[in-house]
Structures are given as structure tokens and as C-alpha cells.
Backbone as ProteinMPNN parsed JSONL, in Angstrom:
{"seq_chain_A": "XXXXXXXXXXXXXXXXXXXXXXXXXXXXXXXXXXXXXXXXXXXXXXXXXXXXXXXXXXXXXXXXXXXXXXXXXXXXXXXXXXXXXXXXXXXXXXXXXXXXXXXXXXXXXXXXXXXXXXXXXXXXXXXXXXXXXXXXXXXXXXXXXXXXXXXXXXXXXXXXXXXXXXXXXXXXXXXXXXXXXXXXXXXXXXXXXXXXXXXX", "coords_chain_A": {"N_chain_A": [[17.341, -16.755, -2.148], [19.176, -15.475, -0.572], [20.446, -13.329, -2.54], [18.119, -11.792, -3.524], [17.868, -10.315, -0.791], [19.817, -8.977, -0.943], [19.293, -7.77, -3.175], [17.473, -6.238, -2.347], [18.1, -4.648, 0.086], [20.045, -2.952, -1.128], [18.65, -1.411, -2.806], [17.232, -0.346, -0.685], [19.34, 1.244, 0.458], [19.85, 2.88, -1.601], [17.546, 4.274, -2.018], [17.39, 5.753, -0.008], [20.15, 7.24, -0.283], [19.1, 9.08, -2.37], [16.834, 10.311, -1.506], [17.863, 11.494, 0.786], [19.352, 13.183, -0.306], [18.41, 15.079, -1.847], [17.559, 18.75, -3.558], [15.441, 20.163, -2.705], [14.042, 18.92, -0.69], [12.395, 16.117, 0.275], [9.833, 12.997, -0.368], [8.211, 9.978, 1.269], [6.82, 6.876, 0.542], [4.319, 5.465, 1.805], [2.769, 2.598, 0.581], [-0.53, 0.49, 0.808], [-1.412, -1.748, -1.243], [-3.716, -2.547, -3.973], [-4.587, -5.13, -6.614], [-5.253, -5.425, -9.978], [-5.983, -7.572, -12.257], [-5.016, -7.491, -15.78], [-5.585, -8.139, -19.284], [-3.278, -10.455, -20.511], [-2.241, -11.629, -18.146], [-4.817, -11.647, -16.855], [-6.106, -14.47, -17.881], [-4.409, -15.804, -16.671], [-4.78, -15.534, -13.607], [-7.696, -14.11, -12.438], [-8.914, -13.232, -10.488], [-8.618, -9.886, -8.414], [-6.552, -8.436, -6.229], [-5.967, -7.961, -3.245], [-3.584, -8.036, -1.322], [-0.581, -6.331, -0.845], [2.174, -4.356, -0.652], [3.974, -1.286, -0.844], [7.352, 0.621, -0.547], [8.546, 3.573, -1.364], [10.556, 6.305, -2.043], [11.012, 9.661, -3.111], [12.897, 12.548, -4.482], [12.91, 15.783, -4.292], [14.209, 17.512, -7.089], [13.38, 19.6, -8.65], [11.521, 22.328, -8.195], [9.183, 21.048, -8.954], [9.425, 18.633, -10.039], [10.7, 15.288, -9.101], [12.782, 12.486, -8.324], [13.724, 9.031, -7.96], [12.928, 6.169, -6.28], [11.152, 2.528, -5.852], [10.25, -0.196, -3.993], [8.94, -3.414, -3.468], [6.03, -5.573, -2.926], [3.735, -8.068, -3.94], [0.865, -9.977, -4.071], [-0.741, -12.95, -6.142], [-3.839, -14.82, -5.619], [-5.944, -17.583, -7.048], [-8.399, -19.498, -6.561], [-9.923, -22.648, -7.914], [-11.762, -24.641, -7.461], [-12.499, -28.105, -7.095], [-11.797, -29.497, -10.479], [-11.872, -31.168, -13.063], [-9.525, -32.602, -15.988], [-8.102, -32.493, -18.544], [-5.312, -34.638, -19.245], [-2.453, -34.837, -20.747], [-1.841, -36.841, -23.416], [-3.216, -39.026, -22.504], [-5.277, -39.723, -20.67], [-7.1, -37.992, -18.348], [-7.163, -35.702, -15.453], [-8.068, -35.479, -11.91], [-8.421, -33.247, -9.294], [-7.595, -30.38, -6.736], [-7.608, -27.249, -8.099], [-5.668, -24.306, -8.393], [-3.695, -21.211, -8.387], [-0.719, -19.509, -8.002], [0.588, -15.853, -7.649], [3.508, -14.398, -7.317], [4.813, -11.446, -7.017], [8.077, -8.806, -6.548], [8.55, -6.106, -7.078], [10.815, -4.032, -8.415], [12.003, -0.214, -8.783], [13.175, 2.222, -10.728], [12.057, 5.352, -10.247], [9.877, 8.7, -11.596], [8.701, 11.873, -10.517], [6.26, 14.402, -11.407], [4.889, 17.23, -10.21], [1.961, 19.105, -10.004], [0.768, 20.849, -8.456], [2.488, 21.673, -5.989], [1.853, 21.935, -2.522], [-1.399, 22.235, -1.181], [-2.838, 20.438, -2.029], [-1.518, 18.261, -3.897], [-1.794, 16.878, -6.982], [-0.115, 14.224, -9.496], [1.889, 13.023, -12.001], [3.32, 10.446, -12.857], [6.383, 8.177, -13.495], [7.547, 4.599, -13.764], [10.486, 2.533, -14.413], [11.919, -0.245, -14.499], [12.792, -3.577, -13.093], [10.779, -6.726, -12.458], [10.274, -9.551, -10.274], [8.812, -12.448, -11.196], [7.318, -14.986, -9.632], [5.717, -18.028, -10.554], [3.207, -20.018, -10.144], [1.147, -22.816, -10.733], [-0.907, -25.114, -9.378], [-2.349, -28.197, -9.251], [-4.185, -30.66, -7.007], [-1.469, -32.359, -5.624], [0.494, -31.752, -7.345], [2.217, -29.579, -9.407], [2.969, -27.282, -11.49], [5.815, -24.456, -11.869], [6.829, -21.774, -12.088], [9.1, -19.075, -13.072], [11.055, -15.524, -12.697], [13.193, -12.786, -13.952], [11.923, -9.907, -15.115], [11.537, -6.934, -17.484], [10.771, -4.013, -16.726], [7.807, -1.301, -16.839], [6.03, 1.221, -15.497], [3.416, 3.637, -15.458], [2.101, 5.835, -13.891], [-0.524, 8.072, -12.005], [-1.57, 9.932, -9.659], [-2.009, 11.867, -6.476], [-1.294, 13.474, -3.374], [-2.144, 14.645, -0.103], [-1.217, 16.525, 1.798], [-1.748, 16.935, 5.504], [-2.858, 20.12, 6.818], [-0.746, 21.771, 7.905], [1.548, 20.436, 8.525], [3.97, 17.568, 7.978], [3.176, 15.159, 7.515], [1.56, 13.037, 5.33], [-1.768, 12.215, 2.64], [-1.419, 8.92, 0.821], [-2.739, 8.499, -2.714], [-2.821, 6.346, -5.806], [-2.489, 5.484, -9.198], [-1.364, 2.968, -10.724], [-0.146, 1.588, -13.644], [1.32, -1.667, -14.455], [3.35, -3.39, -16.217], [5.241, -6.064, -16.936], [7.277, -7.497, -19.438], [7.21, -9.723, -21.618], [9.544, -12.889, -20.887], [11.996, -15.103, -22.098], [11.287, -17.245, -21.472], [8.84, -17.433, -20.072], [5.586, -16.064, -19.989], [4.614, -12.365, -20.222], [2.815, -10.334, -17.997], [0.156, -7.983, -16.661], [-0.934, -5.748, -15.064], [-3.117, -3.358, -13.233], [-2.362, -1.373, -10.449], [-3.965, -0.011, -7.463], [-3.068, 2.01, -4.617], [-3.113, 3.031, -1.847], [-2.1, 5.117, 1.07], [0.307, 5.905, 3.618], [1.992, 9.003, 3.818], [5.141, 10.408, 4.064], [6.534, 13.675, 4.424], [9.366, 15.578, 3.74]], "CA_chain_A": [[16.741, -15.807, -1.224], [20.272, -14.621, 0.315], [20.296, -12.872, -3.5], [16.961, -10.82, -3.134], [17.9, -9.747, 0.095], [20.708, -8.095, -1.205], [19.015, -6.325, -3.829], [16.413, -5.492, -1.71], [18.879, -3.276, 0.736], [20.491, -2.099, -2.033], [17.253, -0.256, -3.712], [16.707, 1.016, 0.114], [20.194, 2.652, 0.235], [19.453, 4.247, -3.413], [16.242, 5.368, -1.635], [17.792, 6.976, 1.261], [20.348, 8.018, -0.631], [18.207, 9.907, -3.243], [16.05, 11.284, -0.549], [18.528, 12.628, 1.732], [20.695, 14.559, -0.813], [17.4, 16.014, -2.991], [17.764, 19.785, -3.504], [14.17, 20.5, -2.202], [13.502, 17.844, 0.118], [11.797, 14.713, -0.925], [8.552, 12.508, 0.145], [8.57, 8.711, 1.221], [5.788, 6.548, 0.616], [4.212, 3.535, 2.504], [1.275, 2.064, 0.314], [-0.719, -0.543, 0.443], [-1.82, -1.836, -3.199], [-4.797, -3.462, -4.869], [-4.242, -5.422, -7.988], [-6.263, -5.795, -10.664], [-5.439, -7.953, -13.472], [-5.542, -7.435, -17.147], [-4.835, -8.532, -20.575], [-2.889, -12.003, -20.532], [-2.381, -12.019, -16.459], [-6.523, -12.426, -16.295], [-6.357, -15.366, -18.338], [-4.258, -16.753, -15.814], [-5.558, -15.756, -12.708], [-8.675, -12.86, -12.734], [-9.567, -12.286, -9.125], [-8.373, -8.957, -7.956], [-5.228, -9.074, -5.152], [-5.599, -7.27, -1.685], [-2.174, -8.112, -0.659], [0.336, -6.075, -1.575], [3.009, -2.813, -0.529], [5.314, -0.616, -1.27], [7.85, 1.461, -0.165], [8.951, 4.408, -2.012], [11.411, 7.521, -2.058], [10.964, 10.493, -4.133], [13.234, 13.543, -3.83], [12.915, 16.807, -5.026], [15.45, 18.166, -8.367], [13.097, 21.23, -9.097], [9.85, 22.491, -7.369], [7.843, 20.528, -8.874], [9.784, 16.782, -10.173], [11.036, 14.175, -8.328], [13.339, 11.365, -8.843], [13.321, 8.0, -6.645], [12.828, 4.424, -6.521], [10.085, 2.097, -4.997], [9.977, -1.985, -3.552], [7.378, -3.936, -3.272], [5.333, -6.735, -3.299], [2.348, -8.242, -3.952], [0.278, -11.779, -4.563], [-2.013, -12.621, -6.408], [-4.511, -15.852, -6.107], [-7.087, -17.84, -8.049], [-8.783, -21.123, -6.876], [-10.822, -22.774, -9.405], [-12.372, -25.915, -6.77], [-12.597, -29.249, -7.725], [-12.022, -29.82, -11.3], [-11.119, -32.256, -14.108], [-9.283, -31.759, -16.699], [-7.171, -34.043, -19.542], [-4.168, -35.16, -18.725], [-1.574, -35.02, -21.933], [-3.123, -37.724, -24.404], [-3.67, -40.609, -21.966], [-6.505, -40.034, -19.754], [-8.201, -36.932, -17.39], [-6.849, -35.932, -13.781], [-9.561, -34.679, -11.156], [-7.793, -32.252, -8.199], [-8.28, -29.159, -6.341], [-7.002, -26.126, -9.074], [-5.146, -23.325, -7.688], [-2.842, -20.459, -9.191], [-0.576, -18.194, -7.157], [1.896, -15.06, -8.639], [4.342, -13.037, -6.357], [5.557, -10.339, -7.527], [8.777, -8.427, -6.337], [8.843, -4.695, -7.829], [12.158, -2.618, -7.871], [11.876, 0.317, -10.126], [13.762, 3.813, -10.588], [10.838, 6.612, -11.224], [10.218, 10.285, -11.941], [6.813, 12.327, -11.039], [5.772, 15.717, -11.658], [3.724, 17.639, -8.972], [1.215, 20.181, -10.545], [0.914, 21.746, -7.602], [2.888, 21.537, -4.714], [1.154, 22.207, -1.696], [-1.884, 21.889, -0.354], [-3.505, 19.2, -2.807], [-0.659, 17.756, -5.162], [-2.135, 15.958, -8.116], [1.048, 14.115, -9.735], [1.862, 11.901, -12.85], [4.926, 9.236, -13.071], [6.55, 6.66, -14.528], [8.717, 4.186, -13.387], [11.294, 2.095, -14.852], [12.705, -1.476, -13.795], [12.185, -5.223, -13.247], [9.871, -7.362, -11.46], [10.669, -10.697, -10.413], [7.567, -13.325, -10.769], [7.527, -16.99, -9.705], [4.017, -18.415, -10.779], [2.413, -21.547, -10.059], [-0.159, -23.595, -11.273], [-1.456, -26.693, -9.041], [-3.518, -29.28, -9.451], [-3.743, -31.454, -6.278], [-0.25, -32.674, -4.854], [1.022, -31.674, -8.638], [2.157, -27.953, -9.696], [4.193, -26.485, -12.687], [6.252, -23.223, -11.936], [8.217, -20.67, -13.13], [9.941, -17.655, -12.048], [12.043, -14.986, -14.007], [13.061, -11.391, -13.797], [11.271, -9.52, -16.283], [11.729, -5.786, -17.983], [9.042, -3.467, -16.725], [7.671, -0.215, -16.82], [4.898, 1.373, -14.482], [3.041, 4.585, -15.745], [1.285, 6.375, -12.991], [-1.165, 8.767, -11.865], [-1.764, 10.242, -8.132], [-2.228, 12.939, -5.577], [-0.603, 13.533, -2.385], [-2.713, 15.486, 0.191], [-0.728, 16.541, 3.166], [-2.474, 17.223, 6.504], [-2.473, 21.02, 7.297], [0.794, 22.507, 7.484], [2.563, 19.069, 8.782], [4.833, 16.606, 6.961], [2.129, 13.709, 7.009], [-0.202, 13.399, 4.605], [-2.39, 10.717, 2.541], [-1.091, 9.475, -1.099], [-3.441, 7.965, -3.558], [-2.289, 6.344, -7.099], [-3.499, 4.382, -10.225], [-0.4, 2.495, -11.314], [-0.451, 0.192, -14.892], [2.194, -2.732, -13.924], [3.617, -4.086, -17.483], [6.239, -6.765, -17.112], [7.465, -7.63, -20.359], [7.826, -11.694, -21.542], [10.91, -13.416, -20.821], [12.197, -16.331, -22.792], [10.576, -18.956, -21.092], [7.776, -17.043, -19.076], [4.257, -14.882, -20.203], [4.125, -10.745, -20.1], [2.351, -10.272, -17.136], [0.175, -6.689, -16.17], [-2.034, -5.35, -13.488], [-3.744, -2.388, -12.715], [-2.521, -1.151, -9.238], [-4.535, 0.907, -7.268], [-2.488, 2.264, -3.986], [-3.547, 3.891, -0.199], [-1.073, 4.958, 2.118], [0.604, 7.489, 4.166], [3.361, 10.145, 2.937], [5.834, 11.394, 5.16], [7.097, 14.842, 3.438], [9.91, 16.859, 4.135]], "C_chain_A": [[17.763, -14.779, -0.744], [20.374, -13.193, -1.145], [19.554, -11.358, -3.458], [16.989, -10.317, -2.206], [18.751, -8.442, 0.013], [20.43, -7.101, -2.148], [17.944, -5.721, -3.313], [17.138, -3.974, -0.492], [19.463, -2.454, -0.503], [19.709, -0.716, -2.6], [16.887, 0.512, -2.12], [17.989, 2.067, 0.405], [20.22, 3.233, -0.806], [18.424, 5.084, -2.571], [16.176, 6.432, -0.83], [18.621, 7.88, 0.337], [19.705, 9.636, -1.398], [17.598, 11.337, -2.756], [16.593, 12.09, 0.579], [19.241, 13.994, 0.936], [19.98, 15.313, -2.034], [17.786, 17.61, -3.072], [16.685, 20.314, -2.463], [13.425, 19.555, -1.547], [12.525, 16.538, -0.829], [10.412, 14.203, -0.101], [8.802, 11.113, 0.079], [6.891, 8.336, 1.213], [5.7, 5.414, 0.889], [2.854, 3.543, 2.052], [0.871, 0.842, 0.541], [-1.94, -0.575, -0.68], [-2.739, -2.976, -3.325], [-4.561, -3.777, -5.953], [-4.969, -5.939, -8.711], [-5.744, -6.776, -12.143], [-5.985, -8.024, -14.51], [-4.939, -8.086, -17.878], [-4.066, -10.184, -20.189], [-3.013, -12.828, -19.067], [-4.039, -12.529, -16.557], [-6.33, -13.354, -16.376], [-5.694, -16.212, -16.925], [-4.563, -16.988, -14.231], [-6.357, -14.284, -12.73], [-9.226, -12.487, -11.725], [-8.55, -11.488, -8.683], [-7.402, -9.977, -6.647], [-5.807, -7.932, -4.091], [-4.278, -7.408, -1.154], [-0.734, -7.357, -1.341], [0.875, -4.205, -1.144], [4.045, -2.389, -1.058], [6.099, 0.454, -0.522], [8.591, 2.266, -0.896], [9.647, 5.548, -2.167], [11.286, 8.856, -3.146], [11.63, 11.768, -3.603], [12.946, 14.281, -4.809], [14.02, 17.192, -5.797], [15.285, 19.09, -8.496], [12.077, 21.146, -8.019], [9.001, 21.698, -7.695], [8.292, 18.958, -9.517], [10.394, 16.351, -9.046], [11.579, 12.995, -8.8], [13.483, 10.475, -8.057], [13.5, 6.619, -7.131], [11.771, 3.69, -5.4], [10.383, 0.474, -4.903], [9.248, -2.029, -3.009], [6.997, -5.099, -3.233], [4.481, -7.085, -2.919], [1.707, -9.269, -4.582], [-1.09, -11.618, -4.651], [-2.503, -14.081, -6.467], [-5.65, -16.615, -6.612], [-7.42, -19.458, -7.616], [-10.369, -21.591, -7.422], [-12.081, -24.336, -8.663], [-11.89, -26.937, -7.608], [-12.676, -29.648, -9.401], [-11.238, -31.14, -12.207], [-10.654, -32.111, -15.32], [-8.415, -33.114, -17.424], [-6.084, -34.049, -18.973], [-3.117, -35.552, -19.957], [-2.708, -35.92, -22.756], [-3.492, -39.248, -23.705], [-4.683, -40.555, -20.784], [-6.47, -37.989, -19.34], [-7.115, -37.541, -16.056], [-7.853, -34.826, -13.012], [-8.542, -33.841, -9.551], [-8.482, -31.218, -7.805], [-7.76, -28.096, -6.976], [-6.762, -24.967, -8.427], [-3.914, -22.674, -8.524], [-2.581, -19.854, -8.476], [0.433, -17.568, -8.305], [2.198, -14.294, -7.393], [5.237, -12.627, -6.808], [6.648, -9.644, -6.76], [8.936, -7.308, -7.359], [9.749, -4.26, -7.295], [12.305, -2.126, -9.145], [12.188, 1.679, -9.488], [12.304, 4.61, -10.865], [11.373, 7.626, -10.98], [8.756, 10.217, -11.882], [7.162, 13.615, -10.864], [4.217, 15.921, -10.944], [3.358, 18.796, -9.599], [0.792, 20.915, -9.762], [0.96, 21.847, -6.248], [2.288, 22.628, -3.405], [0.1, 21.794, -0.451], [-2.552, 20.607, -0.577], [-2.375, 19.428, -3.56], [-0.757, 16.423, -6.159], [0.014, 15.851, -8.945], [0.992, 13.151, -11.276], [3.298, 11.243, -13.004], [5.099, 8.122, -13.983], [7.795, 6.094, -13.731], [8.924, 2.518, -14.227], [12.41, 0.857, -14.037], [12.604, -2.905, -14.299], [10.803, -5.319, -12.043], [10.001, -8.968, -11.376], [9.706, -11.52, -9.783], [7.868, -14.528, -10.319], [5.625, -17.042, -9.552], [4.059, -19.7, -10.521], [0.774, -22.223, -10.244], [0.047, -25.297, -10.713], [-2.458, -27.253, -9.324], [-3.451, -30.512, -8.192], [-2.909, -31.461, -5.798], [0.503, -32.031, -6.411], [0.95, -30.25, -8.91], [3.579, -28.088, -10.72], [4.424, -25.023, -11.848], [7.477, -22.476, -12.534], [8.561, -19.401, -12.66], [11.562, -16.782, -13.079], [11.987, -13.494, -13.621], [12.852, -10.662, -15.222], [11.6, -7.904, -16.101], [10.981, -5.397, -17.569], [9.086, -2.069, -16.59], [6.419, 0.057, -15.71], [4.225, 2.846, -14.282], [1.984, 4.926, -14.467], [0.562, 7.972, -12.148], [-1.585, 9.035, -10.443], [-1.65, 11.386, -7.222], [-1.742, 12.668, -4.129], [-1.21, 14.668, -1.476], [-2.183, 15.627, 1.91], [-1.561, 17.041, 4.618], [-2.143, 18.606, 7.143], [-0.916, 21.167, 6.757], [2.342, 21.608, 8.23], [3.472, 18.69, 7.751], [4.402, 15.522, 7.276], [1.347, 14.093, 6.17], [-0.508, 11.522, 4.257], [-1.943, 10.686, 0.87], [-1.991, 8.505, -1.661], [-3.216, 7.899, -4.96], [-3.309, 5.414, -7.848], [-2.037, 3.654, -10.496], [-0.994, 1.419, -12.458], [1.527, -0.379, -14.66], [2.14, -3.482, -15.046], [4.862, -4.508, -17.201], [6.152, -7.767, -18.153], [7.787, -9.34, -20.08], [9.037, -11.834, -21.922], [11.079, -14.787, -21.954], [11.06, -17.624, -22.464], [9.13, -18.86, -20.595], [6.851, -15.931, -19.937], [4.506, -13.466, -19.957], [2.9, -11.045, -18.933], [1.515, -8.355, -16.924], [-1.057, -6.802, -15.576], [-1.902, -3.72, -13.49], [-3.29, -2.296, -11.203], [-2.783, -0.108, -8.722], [-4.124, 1.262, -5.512], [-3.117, 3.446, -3.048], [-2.57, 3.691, 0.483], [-0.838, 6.305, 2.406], [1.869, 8.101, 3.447], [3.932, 10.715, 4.182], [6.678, 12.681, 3.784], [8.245, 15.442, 4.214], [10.855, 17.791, 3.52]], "O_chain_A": [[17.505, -13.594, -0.531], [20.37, -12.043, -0.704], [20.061, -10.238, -3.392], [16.084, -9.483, -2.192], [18.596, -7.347, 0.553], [20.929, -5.977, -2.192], [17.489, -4.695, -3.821], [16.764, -2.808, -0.369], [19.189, -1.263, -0.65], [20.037, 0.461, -2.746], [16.395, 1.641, -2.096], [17.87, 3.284, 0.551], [20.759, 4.34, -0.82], [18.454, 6.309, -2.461], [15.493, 7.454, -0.763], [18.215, 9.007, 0.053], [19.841, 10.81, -1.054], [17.649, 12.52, -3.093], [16.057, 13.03, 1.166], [19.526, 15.142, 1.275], [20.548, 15.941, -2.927], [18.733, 17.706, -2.291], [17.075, 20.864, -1.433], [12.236, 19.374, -1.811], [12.201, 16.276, -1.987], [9.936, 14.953, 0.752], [9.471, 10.709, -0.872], [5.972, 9.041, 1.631], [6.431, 4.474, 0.576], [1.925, 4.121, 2.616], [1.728, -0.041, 0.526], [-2.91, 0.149, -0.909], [-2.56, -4.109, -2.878], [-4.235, -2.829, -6.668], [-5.504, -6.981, -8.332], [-5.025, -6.219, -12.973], [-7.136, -8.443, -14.63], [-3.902, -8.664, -17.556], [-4.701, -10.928, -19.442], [-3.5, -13.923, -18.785], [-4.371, -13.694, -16.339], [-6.209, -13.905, -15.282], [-6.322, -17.049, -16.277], [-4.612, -18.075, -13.655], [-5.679, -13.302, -13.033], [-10.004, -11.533, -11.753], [-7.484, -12.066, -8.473], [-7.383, -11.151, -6.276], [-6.041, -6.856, -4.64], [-4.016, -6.537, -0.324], [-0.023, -7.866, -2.207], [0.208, -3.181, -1.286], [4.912, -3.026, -1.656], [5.423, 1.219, 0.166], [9.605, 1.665, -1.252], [8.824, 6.151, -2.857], [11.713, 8.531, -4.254], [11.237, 12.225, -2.529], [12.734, 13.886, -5.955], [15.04, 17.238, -5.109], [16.21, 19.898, -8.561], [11.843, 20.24, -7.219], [8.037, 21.477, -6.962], [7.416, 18.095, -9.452], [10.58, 17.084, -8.074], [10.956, 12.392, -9.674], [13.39, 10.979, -6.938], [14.073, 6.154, -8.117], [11.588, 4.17, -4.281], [10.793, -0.041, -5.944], [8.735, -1.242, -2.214], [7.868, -5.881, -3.613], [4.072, -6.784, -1.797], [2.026, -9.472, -5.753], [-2.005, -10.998, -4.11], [-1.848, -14.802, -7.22], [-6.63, -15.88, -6.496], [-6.887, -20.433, -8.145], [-11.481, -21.068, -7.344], [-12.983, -24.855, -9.32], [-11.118, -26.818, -8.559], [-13.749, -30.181, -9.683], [-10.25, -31.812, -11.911], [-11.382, -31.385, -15.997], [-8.19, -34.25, -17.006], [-5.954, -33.283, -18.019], [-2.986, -36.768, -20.097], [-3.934, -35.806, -22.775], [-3.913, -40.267, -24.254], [-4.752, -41.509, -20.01], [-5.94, -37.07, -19.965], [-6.608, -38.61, -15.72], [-8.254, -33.727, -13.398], [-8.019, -34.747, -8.903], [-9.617, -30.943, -8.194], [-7.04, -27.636, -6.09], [-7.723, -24.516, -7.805], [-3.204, -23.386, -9.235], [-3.484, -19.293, -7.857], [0.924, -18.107, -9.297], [1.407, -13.72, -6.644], [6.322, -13.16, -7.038], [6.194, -9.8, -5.626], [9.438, -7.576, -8.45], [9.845, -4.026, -6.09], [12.554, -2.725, -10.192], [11.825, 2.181, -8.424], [11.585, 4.268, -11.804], [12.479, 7.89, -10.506], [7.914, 9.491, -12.412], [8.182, 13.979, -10.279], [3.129, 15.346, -10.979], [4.252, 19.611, -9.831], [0.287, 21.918, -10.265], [0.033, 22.027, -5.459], [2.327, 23.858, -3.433], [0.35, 21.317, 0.656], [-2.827, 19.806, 0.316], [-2.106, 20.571, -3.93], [-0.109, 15.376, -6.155], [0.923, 16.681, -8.974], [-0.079, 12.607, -11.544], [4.282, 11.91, -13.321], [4.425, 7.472, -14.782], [8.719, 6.728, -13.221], [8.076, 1.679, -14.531], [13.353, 1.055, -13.27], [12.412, -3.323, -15.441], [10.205, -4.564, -11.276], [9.829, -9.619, -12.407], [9.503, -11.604, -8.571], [8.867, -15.077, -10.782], [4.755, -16.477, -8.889], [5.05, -20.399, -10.734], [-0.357, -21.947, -9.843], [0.681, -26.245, -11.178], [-3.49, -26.673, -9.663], [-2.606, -31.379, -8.416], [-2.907, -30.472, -5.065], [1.662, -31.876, -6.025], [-0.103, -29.637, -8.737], [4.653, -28.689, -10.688], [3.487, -24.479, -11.263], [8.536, -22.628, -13.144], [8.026, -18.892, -11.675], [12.52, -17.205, -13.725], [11.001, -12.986, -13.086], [13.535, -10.861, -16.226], [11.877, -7.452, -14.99], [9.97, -6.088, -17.703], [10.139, -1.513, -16.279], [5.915, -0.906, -15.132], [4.349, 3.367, -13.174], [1.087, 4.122, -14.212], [1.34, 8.854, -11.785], [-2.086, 8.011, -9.979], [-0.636, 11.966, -7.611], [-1.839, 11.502, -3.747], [-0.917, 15.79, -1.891], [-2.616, 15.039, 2.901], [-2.202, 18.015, 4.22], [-1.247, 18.574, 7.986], [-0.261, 20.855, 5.762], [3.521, 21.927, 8.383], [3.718, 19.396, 6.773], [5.269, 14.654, 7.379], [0.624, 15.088, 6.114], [-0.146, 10.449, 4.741], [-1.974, 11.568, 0.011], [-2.041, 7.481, -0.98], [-3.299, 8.948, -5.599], [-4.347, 4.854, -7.498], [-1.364, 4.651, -10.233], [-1.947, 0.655, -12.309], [2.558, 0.292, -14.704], [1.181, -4.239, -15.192], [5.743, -3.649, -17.147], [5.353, -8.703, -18.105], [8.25, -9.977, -19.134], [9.622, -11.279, -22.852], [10.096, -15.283, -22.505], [10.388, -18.475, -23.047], [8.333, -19.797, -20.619], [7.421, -15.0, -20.507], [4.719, -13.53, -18.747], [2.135, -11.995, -19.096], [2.329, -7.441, -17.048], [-1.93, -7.671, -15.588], [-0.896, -3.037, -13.687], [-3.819, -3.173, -10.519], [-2.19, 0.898, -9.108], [-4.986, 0.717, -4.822], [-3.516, 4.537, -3.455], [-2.048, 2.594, 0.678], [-1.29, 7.357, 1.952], [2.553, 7.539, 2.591], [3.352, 11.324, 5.08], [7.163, 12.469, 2.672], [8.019, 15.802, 5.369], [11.148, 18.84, 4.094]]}, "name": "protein", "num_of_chains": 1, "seq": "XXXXXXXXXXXXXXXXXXXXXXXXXXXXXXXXXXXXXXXXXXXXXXXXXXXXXXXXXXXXXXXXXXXXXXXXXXXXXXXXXXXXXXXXXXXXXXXXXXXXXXXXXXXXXXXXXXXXXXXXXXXXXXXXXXXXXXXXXXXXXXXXXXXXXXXXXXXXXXXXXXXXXXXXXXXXXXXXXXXXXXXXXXXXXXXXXXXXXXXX"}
């Protein structure tokens, strides 16, 4: 834990940094994220996440990119009730079935603002890890696993500031692909992000 703490300040002095010493000022973002899961993640758990933020930095290079970094996190869970199920090759075990995943995002990006202003539609990508620990119980009994994985995070969003302030409201699509590790599954999610923007 003492670990993650440390790279967790770390990615917010990149963020300050970044954002204080932009050419053209920069934009911070506080979302909170919906997660949808696809592709292999369903299989392992398929109900949608409500829990989940981020905090983000983006400064200005030109008029219209931005370079930055974002942390985050966000859980996702799945209980399945009462079931029964085999048990290796010597019998069936009957429990209550449950799956959690928490995620930890820290990732460099880059977006492009099509038109800075009054409405700023944007598109990004960002570039990092994400560090899962999953679990799968059954009763008093759970397997887990946990691993920092490669990831990328292509994204789509608008930024609509309020009048002629430095608040506004930002709205994204993010696709959340963390690549499989040795020991651990590829993991991805759909995240779909509300929050405020401070600009300046």
C-alpha cells in the first residue's frame, strides 16, 4: 500500500507540474466514471460499475492539444446468489458467488480540442498501466490475483465551459484496454465519465 501511495503523489506532481508550466494554460478534470464491461472482462463479471473517479491534468502545447496525465479508480462487482458448482474431481461445493475488480489507472495522455471555446468537442488517447487485483469467492473461500498491466485508453469528449468563467462540465467515452500479464486475463471496459472542469 505504502508503494501505491507513492506512485500515486508522484502522477499528481507530474500533473501539477504539466499544468502549471503549459504554454496556454491547461484544464483539470474531476470525473466521476461508469464502467461498462466488454469482451473477456464480461465473462468475468457483466454488471455495469457506478463507482469510480478520476482526476486529470491537461495543459496546453498549442491552441488546440494538450498533454497530461490522469488517476483513478474504479470497482467493479458481480454477485451470482446461492450456487453450486463442482469442486475439482471429487465432489460439488454450494456457497454464496461473488466477483470483485479494482482498478487503479495512471496514464500519460494527449487530446486535441476542435474548437476551443465555447463548446470543445475533443479526442485522446492515453497511455499507461492499470493495476487490478480480482477476486473470485465462493463462501468463506476466494482465489485472487493482482498485477500491473500495459494499457492504453482511446477517448472521445467535450468540454463545455459555463459562460465566460473557468468552470465548466466535461463529458467522455473512454475504451479501457489492459493488456494480459503472465499470470492474469486482458481486462477492458467501456468508461463513460461526468464531471466538472476547472479551466485556466
Amino acid at each position: 500500500m505504502k508503494k501505491n501511495k507513492i506512485v500515486l503523489t508522484g502522477i499528481f506532481v507530474m500533473l501539477f507540474g504539466v499544468s502549471s508550466f503549459a504554454q496556454g494554460g491547461g484544464i483539470w478534470n474531476f470525473d466521476w466514471n461508469i464502467g461498462i464491461s466488454v469482451g473477456d472482462q464480461s465473462d468475468f463479471i457483466s454488471e455495469p460499475s457506478f463507482r469510480g473517479f478520476n482526476i486529470e491534468g491537461r495543459g496546453f502545447v498549442t491552441d488546440n492539444m494538450t498533454v497530461g496525465g490522469m488517476a483513478g479508480w474504479q470497482t467493479f462487482y458481480q454477485s451470482f446468489g446461492q450456487v453450486t458448482e463442482e469442486f475439482g474431481n471429487t465432489g460439488v461445493i454450494t456457497g454464496y458467488k461473488r466477483r470483485y475488480l479494482n482498478v487503479v489507472p495512471l496514464m500519460a495522455n494527449w487530446h486535441y480540442y476542435f474548437m476551443p471555446g465555447v463548446v470543445m468537442p475533443y479526442l485522446g488517447f492515453g497511455l499507461g498501466t492499470y493495476y487490478i487485483e480480482s477476486r473470485n469467492m465462493m463462501g468463506i473461500y476466494y482465489t485472487q490475483g493482482d498485477a500491473w498491466h500495459f494499457g492504453v485508453a482511446p477517448e472521445v469528449g467535450v468540454a463545455i465551459p459555463f459562460g465566460a468563467g473557468t468552470a465548466g462540465v466535461n463529458v467522455n467515452v473512454k475504451y479501457n484496454m489492459a493488456a494480459k500479464t503472465k499470470d492474469e486475463q486482458a481486462y477492458g471496459w467501456l468508461g463513460v465519465g461526468i464531471g466538472f472542469s476547472y479551466i485556466f
